[in-house]
C-alpha positions in Angstrom: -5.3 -28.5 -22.5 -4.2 -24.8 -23.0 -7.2 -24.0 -24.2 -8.8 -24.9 -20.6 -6.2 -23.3 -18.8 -6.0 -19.9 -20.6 -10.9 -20.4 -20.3 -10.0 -21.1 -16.3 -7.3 -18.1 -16.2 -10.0 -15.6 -18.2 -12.8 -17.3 -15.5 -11.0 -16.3 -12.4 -7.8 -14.8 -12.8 -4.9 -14.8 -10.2 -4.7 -11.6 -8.0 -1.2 -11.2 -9.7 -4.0 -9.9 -12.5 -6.2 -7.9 -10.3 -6.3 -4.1 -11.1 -3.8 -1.5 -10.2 -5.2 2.2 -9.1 -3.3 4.5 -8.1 -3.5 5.7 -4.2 -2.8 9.1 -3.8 -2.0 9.9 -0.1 -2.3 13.7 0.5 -0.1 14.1 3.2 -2.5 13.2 6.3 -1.3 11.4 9.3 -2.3 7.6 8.5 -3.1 5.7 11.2 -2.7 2.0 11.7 -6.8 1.4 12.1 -7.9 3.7 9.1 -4.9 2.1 6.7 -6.1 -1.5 7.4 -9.7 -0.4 6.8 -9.0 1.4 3.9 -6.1 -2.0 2.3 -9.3 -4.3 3.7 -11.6 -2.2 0.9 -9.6 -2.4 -1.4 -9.6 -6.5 -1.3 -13.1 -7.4 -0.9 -13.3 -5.0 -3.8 -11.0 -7.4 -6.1 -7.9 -5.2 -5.7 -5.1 -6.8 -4.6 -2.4 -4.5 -6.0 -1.7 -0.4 -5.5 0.4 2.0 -6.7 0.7 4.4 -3.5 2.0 8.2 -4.8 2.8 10.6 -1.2 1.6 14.2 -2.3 3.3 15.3 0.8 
């Protein structure tokens, strides 16, 4: 029974487990269109956590 849980888990993980890059913002004015674009990327690409760092 674990077994088949841990092989499902492995198969499609939860997005708790998706990967974590690290957003650099340099500083530019973010606008609300560009930002949802840009979070909307990042989720059909699999990425459903960030690390945002402000250079500013």
């Amino acid at each position: 029974m674990v077994a088949d849980t841990l092989f499902d888990n492995f198969a499609s993980p939860p997005k708790a487990y998706s990967p974590v890059p690290i957003w650099w913002w340099s500083g530019e004015k973010i606008e609300r269109s560009r930002l949802r674009w840009q979070l909307e990327r990042f989720a059909e690409g699999g990425v459903y956590n960030l690390i945002v760092l402000n250079l500013a």
